[in-house]
Backbone as CSV, one residue per row, in Angstrom:
resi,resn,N_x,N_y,N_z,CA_x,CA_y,CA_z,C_x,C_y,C_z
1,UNK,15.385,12.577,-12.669,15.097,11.703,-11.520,14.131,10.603,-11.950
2,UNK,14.706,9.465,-11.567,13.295,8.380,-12.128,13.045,7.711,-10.304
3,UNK,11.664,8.229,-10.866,10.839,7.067,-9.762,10.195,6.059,-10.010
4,UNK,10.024,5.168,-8.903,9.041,3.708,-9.129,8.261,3.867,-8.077
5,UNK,6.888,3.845,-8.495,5.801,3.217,-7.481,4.924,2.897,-7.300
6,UNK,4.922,1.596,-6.387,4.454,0.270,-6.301,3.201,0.112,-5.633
7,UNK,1.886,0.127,-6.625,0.992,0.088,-6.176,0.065,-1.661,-6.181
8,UNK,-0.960,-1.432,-5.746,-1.697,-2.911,-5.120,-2.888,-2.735,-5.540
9,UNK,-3.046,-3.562,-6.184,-4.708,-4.172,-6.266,-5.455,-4.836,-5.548
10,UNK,-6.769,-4.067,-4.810,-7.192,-4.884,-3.234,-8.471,-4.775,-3.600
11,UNK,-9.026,-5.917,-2.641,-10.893,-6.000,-2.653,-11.148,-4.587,-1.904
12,UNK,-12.460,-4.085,-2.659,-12.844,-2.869,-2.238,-13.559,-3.123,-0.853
13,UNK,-12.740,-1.962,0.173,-12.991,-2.234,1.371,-14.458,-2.633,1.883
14,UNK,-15.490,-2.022,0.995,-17.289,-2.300,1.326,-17.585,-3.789,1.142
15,UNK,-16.744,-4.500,0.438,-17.301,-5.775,0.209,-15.937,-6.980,0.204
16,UNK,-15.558,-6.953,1.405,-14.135,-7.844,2.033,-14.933,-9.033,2.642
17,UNK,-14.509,-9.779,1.880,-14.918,-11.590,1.927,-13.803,-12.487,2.813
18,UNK,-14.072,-13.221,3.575,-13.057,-14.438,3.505,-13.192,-15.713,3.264
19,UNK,-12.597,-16.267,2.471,-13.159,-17.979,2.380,-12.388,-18.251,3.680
20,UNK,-13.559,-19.216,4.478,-13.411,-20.208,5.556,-12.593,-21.426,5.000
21,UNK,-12.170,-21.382,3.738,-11.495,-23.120,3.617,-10.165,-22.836,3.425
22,UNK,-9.075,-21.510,3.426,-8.240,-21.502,2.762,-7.551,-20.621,4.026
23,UNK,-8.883,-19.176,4.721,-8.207,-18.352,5.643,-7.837,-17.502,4.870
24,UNK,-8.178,-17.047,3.474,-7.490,-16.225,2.484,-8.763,-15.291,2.010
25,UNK,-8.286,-13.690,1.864,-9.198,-12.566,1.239,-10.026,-13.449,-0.010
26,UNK,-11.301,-13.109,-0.322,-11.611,-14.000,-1.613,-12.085,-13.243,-2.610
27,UNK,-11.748,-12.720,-3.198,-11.686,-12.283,-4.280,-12.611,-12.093,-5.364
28,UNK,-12.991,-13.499,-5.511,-13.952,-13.475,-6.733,-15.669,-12.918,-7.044
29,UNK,-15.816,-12.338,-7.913,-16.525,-11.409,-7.733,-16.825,-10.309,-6.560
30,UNK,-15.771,-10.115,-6.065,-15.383,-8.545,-5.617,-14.996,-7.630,-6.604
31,UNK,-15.107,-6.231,-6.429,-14.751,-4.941,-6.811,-13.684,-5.313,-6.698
32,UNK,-12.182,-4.885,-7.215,-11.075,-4.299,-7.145,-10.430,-2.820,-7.244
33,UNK,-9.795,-2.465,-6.414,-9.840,-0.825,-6.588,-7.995,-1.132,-6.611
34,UNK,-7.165,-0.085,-6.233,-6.224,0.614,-6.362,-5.821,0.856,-4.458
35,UNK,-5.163,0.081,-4.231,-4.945,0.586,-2.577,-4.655,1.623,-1.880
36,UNK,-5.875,2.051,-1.410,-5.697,3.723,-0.907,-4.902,4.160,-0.878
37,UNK,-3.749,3.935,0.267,-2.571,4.694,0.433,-1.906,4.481,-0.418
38,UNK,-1.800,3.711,-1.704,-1.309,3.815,-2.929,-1.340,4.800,-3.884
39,UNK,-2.654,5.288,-3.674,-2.901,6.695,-4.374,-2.933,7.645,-4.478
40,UNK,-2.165,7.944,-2.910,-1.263,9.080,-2.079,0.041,9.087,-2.716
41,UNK,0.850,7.821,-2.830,2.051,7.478,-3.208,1.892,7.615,-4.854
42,UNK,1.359,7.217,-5.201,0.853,7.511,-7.002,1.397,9.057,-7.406
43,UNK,-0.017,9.814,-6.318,0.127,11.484,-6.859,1.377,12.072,-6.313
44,UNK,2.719,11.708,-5.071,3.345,12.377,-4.519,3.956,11.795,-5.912
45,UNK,4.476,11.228,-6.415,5.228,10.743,-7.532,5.458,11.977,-8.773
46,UNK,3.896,12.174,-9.329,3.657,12.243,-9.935,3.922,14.119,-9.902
47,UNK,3.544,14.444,-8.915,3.789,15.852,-8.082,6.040,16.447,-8.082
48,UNK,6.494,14.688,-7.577,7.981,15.417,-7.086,8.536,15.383,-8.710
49,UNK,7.878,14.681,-9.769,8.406,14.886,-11.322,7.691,16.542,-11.787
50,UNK,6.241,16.369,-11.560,6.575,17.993,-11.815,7.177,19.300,-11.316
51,UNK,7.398,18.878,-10.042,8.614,19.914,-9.717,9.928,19.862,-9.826
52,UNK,10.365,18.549,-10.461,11.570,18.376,-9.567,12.318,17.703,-11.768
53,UNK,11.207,17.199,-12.418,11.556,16.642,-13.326,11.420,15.180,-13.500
54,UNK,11.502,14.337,-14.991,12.086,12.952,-14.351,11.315,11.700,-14.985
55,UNK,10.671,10.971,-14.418,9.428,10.138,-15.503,9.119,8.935,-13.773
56,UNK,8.278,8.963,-13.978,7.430,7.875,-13.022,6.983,6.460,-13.417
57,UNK,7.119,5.621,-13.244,7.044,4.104,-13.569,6.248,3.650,-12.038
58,UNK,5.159,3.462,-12.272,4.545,2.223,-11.560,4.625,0.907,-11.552
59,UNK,4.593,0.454,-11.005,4.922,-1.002,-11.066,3.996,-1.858,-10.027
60,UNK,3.515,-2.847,-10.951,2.226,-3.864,-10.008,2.500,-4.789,-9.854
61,UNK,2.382,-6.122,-8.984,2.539,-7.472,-8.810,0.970,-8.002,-8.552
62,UNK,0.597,-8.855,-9.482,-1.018,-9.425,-9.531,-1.388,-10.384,-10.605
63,UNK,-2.261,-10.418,-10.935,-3.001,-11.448,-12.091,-2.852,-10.318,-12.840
64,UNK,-3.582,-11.057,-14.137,-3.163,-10.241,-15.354,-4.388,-8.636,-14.989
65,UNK,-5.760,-8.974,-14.688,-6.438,-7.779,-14.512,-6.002,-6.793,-13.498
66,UNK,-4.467,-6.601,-12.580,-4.125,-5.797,-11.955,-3.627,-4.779,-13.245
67,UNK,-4.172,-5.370,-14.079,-3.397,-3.979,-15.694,-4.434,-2.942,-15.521
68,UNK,-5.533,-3.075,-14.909,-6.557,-2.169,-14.852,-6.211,-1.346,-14.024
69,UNK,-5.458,-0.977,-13.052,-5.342,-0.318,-12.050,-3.644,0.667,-12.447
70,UNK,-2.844,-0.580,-13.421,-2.058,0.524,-13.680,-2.263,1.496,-15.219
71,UNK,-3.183,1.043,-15.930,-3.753,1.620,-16.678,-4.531,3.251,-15.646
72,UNK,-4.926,2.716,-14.721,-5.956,4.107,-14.058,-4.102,5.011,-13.245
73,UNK,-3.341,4.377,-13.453,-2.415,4.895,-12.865,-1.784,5.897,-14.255
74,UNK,-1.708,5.276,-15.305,-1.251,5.938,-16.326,-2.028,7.278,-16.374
75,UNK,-3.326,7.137,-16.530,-4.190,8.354,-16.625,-4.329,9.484,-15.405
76,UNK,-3.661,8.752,-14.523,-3.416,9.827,-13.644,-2.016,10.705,-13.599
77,UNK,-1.502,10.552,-14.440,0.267,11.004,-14.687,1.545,10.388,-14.876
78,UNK,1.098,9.405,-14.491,2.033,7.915,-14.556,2.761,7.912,-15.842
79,UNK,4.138,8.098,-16.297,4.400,8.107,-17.290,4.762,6.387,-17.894
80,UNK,4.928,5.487,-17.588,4.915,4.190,-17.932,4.831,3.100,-16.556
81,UNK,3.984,1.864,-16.894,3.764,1.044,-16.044,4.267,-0.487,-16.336
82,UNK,4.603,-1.370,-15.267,4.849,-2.368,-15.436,4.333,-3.710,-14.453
83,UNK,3.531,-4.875,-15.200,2.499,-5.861,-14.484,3.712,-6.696,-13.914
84,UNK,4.246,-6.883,-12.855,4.867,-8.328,-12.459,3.836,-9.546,-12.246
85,UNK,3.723,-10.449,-12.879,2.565,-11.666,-13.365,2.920,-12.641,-13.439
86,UNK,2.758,-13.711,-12.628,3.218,-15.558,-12.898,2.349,-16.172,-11.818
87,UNK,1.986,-17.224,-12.171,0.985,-18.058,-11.102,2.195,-18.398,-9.824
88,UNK,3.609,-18.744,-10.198,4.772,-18.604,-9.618,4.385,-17.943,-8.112
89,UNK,4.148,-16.797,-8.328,3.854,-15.727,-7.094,2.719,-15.802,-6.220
90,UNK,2.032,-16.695,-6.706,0.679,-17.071,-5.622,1.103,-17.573,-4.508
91,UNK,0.107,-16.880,-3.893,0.285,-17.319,-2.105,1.711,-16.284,-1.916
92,UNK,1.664,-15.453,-1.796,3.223,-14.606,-1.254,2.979,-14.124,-0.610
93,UNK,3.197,-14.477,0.908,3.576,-13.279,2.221,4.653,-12.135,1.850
94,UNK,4.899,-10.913,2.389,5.378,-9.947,2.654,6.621,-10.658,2.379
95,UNK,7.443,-11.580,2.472,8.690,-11.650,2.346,8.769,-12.126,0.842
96,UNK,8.272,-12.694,0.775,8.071,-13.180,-0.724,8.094,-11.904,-2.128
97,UNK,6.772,-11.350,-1.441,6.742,-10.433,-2.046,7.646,-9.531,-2.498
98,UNK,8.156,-8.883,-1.020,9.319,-7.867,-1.180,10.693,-8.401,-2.270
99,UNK,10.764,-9.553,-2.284,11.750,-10.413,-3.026,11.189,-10.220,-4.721
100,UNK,10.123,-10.364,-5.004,9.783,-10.205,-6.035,9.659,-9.076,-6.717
101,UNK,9.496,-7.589,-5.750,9.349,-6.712,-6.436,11.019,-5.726,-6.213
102,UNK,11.374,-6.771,-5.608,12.754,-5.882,-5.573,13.777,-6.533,-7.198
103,UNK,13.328,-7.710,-7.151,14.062,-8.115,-8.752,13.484,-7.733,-9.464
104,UNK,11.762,-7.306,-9.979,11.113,-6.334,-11.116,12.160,-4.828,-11.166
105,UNK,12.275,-3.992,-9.881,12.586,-3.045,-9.925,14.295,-2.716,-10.414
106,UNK,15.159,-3.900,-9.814,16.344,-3.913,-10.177,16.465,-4.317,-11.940
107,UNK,15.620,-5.413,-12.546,15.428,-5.435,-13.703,14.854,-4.459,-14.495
108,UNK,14.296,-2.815,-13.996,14.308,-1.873,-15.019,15.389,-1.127,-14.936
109,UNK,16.108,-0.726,-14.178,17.131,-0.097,-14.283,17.942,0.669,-12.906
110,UNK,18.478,1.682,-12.870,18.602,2.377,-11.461,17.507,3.454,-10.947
111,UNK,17.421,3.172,-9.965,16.175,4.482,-9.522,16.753,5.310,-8.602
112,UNK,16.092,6.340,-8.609,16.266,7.539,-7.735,15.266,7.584,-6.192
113,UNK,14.126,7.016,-6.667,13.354,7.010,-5.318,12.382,6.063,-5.362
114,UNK,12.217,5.021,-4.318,10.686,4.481,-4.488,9.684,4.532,-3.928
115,UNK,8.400,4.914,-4.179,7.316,5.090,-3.157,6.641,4.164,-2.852
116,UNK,5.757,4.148,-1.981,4.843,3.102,-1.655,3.905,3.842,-0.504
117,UNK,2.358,3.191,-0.140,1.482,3.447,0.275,2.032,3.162,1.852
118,UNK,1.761,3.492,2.847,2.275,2.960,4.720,1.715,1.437,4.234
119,UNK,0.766,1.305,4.010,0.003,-0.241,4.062,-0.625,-0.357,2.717
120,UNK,-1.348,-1.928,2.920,-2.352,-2.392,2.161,-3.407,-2.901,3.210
121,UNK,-4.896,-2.159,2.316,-5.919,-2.530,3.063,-6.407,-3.732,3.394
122,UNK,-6.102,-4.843,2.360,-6.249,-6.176,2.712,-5.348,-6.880,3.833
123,UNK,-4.186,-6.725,3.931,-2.917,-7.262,4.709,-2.308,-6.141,5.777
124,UNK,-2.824,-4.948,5.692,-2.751,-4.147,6.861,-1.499,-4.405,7.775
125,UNK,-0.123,-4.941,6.803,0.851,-5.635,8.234,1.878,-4.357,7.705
126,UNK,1.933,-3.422,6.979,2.778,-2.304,6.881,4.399,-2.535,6.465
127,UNK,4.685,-3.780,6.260,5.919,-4.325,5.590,6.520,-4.102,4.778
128,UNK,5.757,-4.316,3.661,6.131,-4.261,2.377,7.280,-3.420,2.061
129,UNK,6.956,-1.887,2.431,8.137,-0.415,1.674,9.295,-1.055,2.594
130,UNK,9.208,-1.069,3.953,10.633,-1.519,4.312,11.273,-2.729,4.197
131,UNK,10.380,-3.528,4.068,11.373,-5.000,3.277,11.877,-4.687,1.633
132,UNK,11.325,-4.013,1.116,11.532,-3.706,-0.219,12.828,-2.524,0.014
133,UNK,12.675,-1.939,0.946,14.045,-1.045,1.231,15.375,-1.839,1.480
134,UNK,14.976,-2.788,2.358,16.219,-3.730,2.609,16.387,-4.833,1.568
135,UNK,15.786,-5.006,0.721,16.039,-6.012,-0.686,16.720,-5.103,-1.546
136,UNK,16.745,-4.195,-1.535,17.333,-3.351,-3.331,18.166,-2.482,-2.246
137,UNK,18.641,-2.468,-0.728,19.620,-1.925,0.207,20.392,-0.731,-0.065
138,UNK,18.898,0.440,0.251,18.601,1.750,0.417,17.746,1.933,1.491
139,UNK,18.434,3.372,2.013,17.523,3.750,3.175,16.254,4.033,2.723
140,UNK,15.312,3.914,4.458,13.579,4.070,3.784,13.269,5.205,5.480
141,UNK,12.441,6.136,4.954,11.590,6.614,6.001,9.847,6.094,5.389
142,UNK,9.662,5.870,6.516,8.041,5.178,6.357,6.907,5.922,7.259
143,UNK,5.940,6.117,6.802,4.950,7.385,7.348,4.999,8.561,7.103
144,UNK,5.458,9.301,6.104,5.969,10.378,5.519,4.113,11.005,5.012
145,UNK,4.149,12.462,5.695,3.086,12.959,5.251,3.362,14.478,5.049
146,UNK,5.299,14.512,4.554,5.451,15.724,3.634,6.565,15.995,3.117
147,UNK,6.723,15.893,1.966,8.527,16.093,1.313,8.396,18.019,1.621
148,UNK,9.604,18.401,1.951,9.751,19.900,2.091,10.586,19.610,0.895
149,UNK,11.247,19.257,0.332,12.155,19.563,-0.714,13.325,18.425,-0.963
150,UNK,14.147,19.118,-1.981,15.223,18.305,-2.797,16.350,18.814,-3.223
151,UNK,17.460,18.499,-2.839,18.749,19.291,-2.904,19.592,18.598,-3.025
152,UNK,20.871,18.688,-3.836,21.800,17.531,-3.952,21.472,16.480,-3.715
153,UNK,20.659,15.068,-4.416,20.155,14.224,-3.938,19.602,13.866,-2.178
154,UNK,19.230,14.982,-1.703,18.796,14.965,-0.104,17.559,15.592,-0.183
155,UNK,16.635,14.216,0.074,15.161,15.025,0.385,14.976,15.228,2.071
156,UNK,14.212,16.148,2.039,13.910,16.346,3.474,12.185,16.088,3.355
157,UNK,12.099,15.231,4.447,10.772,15.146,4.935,10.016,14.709,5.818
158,UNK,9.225,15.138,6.417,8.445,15.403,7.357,7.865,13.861,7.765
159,UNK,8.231,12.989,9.128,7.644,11.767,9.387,6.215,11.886,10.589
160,UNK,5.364,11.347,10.287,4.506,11.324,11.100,4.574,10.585,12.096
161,UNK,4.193,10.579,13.777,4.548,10.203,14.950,3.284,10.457,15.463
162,UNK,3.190,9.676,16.887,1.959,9.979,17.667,1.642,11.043,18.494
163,UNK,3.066,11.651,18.451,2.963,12.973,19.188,3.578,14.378,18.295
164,UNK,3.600,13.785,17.165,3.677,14.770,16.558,4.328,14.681,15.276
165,UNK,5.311,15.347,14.669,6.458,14.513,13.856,7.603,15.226,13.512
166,UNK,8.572,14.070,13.273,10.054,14.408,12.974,10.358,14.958,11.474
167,UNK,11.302,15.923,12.132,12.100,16.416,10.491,12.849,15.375,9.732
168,UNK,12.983,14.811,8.954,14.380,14.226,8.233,15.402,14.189,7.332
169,UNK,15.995,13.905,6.829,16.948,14.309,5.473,17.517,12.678,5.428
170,UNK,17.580,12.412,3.947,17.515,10.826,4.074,18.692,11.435,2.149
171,UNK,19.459,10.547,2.197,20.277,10.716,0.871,19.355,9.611,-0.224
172,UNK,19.119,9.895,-1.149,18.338,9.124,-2.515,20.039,8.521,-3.070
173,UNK,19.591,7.116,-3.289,18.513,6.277,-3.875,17.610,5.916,-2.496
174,UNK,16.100,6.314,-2.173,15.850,5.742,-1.067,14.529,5.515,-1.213
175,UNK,13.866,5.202,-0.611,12.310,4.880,-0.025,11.596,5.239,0.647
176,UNK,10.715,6.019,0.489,9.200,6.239,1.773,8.069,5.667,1.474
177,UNK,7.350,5.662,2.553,6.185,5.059,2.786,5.616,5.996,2.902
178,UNK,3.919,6.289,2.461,3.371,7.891,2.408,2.157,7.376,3.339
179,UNK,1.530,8.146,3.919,0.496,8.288,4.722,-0.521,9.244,3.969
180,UNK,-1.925,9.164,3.996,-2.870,10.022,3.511,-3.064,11.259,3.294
181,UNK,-2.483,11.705,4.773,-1.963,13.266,5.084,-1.461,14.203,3.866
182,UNK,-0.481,13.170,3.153,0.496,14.101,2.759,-0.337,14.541,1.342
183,UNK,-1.222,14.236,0.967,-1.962,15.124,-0.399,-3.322,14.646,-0.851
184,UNK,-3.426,15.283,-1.883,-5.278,14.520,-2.383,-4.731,14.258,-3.428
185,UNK,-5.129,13.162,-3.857,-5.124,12.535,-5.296,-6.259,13.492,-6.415
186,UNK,-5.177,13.117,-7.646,-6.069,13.819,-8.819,-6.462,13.107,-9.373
187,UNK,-7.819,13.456,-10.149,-8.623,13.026,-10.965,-7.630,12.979,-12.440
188,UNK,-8.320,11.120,-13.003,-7.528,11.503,-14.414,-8.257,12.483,-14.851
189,UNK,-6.930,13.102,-16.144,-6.965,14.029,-17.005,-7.721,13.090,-18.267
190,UNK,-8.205,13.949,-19.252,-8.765,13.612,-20.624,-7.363,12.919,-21.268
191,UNK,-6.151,14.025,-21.349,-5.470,13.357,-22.184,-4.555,12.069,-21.178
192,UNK,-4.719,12.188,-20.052,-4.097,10.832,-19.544,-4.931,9.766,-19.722
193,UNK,-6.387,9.393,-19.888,-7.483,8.505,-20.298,-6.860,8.035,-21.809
194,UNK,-6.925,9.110,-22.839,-6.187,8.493,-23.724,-5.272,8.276,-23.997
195,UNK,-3.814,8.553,-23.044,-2.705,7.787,-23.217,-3.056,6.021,-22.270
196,UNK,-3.775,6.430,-21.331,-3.872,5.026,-20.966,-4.492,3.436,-22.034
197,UNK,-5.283,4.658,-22.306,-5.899,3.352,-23.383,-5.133,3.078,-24.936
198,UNK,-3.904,3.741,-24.870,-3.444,3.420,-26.431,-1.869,2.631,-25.898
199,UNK,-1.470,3.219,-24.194,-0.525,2.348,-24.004,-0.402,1.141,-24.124
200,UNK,0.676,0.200,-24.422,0.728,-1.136,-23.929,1.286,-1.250,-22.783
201,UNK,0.968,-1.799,-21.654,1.449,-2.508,-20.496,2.005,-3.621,-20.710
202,UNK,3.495,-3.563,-20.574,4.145,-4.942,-20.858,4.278,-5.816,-19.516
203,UNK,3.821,-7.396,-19.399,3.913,-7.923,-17.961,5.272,-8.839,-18.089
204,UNK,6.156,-8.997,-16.854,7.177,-9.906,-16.332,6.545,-11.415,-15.310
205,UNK,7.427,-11.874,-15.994,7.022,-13.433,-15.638,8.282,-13.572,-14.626
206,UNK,8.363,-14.444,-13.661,9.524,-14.899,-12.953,10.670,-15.261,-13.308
207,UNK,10.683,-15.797,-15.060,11.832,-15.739,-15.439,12.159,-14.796,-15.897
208,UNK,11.264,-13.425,-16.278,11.852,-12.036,-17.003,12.685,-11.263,-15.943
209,UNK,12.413,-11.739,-14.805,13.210,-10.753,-13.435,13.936,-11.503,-12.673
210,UNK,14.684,-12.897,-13.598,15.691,-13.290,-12.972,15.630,-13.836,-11.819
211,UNK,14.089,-14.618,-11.152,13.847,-14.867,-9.969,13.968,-16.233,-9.518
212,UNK,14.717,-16.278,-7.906,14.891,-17.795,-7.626,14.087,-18.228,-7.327
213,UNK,13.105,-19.445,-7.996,11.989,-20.205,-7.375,11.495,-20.293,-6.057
214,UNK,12.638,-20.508,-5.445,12.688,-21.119,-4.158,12.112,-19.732,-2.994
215,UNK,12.313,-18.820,-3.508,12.191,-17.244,-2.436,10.496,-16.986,-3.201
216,UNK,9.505,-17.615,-4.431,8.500,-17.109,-4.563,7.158,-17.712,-3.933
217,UNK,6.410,-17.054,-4.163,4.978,-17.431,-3.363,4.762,-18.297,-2.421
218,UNK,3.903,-19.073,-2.648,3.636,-19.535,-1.023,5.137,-20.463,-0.358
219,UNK,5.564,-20.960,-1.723,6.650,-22.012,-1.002,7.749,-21.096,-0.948
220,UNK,8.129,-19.447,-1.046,8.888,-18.673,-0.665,8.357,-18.128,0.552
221,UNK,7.183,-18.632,1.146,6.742,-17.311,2.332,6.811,-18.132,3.960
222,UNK,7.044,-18.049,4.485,7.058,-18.925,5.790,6.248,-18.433,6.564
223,UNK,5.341,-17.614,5.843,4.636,-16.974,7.151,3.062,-17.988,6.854
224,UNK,2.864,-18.158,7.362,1.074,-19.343,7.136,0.201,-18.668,8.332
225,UNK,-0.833,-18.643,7.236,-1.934,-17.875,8.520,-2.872,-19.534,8.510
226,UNK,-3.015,-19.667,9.784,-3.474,-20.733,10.703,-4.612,-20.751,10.690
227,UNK,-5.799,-19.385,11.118,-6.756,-19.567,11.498,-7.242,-17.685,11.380
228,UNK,-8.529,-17.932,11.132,-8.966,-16.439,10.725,-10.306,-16.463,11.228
229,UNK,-10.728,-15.574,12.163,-12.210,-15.525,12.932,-12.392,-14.533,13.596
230,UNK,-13.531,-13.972,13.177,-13.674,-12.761,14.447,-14.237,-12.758,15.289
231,UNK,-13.579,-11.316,15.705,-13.321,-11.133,17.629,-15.128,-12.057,17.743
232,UNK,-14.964,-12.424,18.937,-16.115,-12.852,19.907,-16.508,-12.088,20.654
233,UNK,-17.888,-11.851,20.798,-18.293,-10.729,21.592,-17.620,-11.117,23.524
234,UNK,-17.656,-10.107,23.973,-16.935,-10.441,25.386,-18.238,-9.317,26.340
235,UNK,-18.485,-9.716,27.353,-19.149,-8.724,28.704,-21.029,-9.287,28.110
236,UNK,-21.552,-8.428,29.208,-23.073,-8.433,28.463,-23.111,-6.847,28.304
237,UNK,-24.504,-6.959,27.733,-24.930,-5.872,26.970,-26.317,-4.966,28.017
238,UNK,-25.831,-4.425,28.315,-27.098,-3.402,28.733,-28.256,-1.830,27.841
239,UNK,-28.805,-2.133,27.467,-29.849,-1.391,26.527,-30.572,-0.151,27.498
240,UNK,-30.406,1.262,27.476,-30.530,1.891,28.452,-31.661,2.836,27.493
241,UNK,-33.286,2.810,27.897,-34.323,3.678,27.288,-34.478,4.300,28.372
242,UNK,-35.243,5.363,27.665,-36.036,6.427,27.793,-35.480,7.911,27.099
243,UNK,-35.713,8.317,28.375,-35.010,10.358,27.623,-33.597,10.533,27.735
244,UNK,-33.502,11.737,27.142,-31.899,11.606,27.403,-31.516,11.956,28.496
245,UNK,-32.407,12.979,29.210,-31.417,13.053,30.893,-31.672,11.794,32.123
246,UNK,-32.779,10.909,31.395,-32.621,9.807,32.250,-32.022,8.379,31.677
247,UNK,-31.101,8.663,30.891,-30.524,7.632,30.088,-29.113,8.030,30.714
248,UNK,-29.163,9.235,30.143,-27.818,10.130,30.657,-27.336,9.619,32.817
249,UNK,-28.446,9.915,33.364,-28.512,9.289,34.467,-27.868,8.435,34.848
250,UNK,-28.478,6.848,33.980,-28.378,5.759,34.740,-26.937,5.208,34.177
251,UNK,-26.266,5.851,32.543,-25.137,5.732,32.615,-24.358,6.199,33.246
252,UNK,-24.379,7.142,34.082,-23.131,7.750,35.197,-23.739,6.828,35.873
253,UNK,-24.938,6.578,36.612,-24.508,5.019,37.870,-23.904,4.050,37.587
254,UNK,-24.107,3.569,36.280,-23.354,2.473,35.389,-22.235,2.505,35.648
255,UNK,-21.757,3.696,35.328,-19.936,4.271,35.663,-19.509,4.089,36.472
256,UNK,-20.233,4.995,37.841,-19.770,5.112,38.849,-19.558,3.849,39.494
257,UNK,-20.772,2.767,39.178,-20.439,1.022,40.370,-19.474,0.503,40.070
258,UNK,-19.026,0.975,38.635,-17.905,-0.169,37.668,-16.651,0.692,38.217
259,UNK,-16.726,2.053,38.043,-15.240,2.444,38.584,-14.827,2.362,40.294
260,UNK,-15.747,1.526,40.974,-15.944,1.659,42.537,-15.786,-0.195,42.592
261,UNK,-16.354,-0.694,41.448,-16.166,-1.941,41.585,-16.982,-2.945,42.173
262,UNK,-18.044,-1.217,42.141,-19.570,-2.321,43.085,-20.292,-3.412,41.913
């Protein structure tokens, strides 16, 4: 069984910047980490090859230092990784994107399954696994926080819902989106540290994956963010001292005028 999955390099959530001149995450001199729910999707990978068999390929889309993250991917079990890299790809909304990593993935070969994180912490718009499902046109379940198993190419697994969640059975070649739920990530191993550091990471340029200009980065994305500001405070503020059973007090009167409408 070969899998691919597609992890993200994001500003570490403690120190999320925005430049005011562009409306864009800013980057520079921020931390970069590995996108959480990426590293759910990393270890389920890495987990359905040791039960199931197979080799795992990660695959990144970034500047050249997103090699750092699939390097930390190697050392976590990752049996080979691959950088998708071209200034080409700057500025890429979700559609863009999905376009780009669906020609990296079709340019390694056929796959059996692809994973991906529900989201990214920077862009939080949850797109990505299912546009990438409908570019390389395989089914996707998205929110998945449990494979029960694998049988004649039919995984079954468990979708998360607000009231609870659904069983499924989905035929491979296909796609999920993983949610946190579904495991804890492992710590690299010693000997995955030193396969990471003796691997080479080979990167693809836009012409290595066969890509039409016209579908990449910003002048592939139609989506333009306009304006970026946060919420404004709304109501006034009331500061309620003393003890707690007379704090406790005057918030139930508080309550009570507002739910009466006095």
């Amino acid at each position: 069984m070969r899998i691919v999955v597609c992890i993200k390099q994001v500003p570490d959530a403690k120190d999320v910047r925005l430049d005011p001149e562009t409306n864009t995450l800013s980057r520079e001199g921020v931390k970069s980490v590995i996108n959480p729910y990426d590293r759910h999707a990393m270890e389920e990978a890495v987990r359905l090859k040791e039960q199931y068999g197979g080799t795992v390929t990660a695959i990144s889309m970034g500047p050249p230092q997103a090699k750092a993250i699939l390097a930390e991917a190697i050392s976590c079990g990752v049996d080979e990784a691959l950088l998708v890299s071209d200034r080409a790809f700057a500025g890429a909304d979700t559609l863009a994107t999905t376009y780009t990593l669906a020609q990296a993935i079709k340019k390694t070969g056929a796959v059996d399954l692809v994973l991906c994180g529900k989201q990214a912490t920077d862009g939080d718009t949850a797109q990505v696994g299912p546009g990438l499902a409908a570019r390389l046109d395989i089914p996707y379940v998205t929110c998945v926080k449990k494979i029960n198993g694998l049988e004649d190419q039919v995984l079954r697994v468990e979708r998360m819902m607000d009231d609870g969640h659904d069983e499924l059975e989905i035929d491979m070649p296909a796609l999920l989106t993983v949610v946190k739920e579904i495991n804890v990530p492992r710590f690299p191993s010693i000997r995955g540290l030193r396969k990471a550091k003796e691997i080479e990471i080979p990167s693809y340029t836009a012409a290595d994956i066969d890509a039409d200009p016209d579908q990449l980065g910003l002048g592939g994305s139609p989506t333009w963010v306009v304006k970026v500001f946060p919420p404004v405070p709304k109501g006034e503020r009331t500061m309620l001292e003393g003890s707690l059973d007379e704090v406790a007090e005057k918030l139930t009167e508080i309550l009570s005028d507002s739910a009466y409408g006095a």
